[in-house]
Each structure stands twice: as C-alpha cells, then as structure tokens.
C-alpha positions in Angstrom: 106.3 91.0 103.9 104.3 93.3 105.9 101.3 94.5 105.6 99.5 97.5 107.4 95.9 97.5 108.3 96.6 99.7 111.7 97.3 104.0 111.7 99.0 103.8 115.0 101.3 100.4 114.1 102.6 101.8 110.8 103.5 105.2 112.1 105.3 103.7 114.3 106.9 101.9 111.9 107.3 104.8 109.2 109.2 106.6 112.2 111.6 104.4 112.9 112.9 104.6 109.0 114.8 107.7 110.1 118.4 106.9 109.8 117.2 103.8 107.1 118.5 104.2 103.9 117.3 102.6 100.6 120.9 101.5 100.0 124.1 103.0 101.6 125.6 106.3 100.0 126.8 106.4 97.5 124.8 103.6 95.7 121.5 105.2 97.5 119.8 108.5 97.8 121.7 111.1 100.4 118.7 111.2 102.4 116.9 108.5 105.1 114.2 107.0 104.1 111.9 109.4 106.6 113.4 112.4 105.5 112.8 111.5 102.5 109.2 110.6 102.3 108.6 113.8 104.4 110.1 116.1 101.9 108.7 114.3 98.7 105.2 114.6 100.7 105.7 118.3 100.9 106.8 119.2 97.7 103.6 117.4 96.2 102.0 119.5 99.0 102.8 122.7 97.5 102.9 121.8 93.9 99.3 119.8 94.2 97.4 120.9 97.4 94.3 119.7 97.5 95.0 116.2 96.7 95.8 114.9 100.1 96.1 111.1 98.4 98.7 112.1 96.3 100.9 114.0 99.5 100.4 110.8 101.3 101.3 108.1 98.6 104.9 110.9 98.4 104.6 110.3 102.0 105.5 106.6 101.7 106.0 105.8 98.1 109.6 104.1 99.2 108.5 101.8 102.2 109.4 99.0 99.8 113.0 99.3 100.4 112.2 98.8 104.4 109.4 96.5 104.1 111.4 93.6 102.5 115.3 94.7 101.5 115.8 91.7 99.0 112.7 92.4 96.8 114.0 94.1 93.5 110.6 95.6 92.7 110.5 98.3 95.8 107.6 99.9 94.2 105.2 97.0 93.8 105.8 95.8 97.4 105.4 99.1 98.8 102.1 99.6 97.2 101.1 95.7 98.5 102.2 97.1 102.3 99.5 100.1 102.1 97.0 98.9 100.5 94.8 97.7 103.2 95.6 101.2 105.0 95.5 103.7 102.4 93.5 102.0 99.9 93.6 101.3 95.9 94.8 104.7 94.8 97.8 105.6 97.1 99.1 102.0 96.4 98.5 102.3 92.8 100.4 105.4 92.9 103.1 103.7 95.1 103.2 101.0 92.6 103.7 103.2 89.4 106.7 105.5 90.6 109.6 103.1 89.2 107.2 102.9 86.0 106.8 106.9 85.9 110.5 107.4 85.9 111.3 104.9 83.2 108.5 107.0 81.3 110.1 110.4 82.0 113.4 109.2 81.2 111.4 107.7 77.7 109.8 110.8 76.7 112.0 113.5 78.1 115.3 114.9 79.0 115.2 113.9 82.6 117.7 115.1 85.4 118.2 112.1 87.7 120.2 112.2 91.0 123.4 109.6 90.5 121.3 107.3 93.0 118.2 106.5 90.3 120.5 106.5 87.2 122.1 103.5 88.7 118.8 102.4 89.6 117.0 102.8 86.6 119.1 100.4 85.0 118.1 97.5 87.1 114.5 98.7 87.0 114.0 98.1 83.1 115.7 100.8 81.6 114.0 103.6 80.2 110.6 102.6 78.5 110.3 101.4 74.9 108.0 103.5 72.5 104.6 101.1 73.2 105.6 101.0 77.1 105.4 104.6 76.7 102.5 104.8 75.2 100.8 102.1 77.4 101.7 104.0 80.3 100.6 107.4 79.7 96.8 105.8 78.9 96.6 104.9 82.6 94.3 106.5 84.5 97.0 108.0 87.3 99.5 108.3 84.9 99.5 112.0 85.1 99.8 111.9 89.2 102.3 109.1 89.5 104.3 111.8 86.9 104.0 114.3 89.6 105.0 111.6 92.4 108.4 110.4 90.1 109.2 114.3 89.9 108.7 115.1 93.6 110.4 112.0 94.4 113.5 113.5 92.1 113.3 116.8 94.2 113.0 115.1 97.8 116.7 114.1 98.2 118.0 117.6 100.2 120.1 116.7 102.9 119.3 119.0 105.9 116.3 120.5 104.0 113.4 121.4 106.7 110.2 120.1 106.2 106.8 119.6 108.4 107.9 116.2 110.7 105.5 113.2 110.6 104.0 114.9 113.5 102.4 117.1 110.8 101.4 114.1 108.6 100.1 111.8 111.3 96.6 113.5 111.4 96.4 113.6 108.0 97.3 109.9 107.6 94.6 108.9 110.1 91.8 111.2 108.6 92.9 109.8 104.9 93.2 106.0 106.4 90.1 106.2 108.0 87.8 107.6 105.0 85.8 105.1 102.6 87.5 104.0 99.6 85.0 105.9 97.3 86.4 109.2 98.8 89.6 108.6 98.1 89.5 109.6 94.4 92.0 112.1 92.5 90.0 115.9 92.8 88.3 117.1 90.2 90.3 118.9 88.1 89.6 122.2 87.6 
C-alpha cells in the first residue's frame, strides 16, 4: 500500500486518477476518480469555506479505491495513505466517510446515487441504533457528515470545477503546516 509523505509525489499521483474509476459504470460512480475528488472538494468549498482541512480530505477522501483496488475497506486505507502528508484530521475524516453514510442512511431519509446503494451493502449496511449513537459522539462526526453529503453531490458528469491546479497550492500550504494547526475552525 502506499503511503505519501511527498506534496510533489502524490500530486502526481492524484493526477494521474483522471480517467480511474472506483469500479466500472455501472457498478461505480459516473465520474473518475479526479473529477470526482475535485468536485466533492468544491462543494465542501462553498458550503464550509474556511475549513481548508475539510475541502482537502473531499479532495481525496476516495484514494483508497486507487491506492490498493482489492482492499474492501477504501476508506480506512485512504486515510492510512495521507496520513503522513495531511496529518491526523484529514485522514480521520478520510477514514469516517463509509461510516458517515451508514449513519445518514441510519438516521435519515438519504438519497444515494445507484453506485453507493450497492455499495453500502458491502460496507455494513446502514448502522444499528448504538452504531448510530456511537458515531454521532465522535468528535468529527459533524464534518465527516458534511464530507458523506458532498461526496453524494460530487458525481456530475461534465460538471466544471477549479482543476488540481487550483488545489495544488492549497495542498502544499495545508501539507506543510504543523499538526496543531490543522484543527476544525472555531465554530462561530
């Protein structure tokens, strides 16, 4: 499994997804896998703007599907790849998106594309009552919420979005700050 520790190396990387699919159409989502990180990473951009962890963990909250294609659990294998890179709370958010979409589809009346309803069922199923509960203590529970419902809205084919050229900056800024500033914003 990979893991990045290196800006340059894993936009590289991230770039080359474009045209990679998290399984082919119609078992997978309509989108690449770089199309759709860019448009999830926007959407969380607009709906939650100044928390730039949050954009970025959208960014690449899928990498497990590239990273190692016979892992089941995407979500905890993306978050291992970042870790190093983006640091505890990206990859915790990374890690929690399968989890926050077994909780939405626990609690609420949730509208998935045809993609994660055939996916949730290999993922656990929607949450029991204590999972539910257990998960909505967590700390991020609330962002990796936002993530799952970005993630929902991120699967537009030919929908224009700001390219990785936009996010690269951002990446290296967020990638090359101290752990300890890389906390959720205050809320207000």
């Amino acid at each position: 499994m990979a893991v990045f520790s290196d800006v340059d190396v894993f936009l590289s990387w991230f770039a080359g997804l474009d045209g990679v699919f998290d399984a082919p159409p119609p078992d997978g989502d309509p989108v690449d896998l770089l199309a759709h990180g860019l448009q999830c990473a926007d959407v969380l951009r607009a709906r939650h703007p100044a928390d730039l962890g949050l954009q970025l963990a959208g960014l690449v909250h899928d990498i497990g599907h590239a990273v190692s294609e016979d892992d089941p659990d995407h979500a905890r294998t993306g978050a291992d790849a970042v870790r190093a890179l983006l640091g505890d709370r990206v990859a915790d958010l990374v890690g929690l998106h399968v989890e926050a979409k077994r909780y939405l589809a626990a609690t609420e009346t949730y509208a998935l594309s045809p993609a994660s309803s055939l996916s949730l069922s290999r993922q656990g199923a929607a949450m029991t009552g204590p999972e539910a509960e257990r998960f909505a203590e967590r700390p991020e529970a609330a962002a990796a919420i936002a993530l799952r419902r970005a993630d929902e809205a991120a699967k537009e084919v030919g929908r224009v979005v700001p390219g990785l050229e936009t996010w690269a900056p951002r990446l290296r800024d967020y990638a090359n700050r101290d752990h300890a500033d890389r906390a959720a914003p205050d809320a207000p």
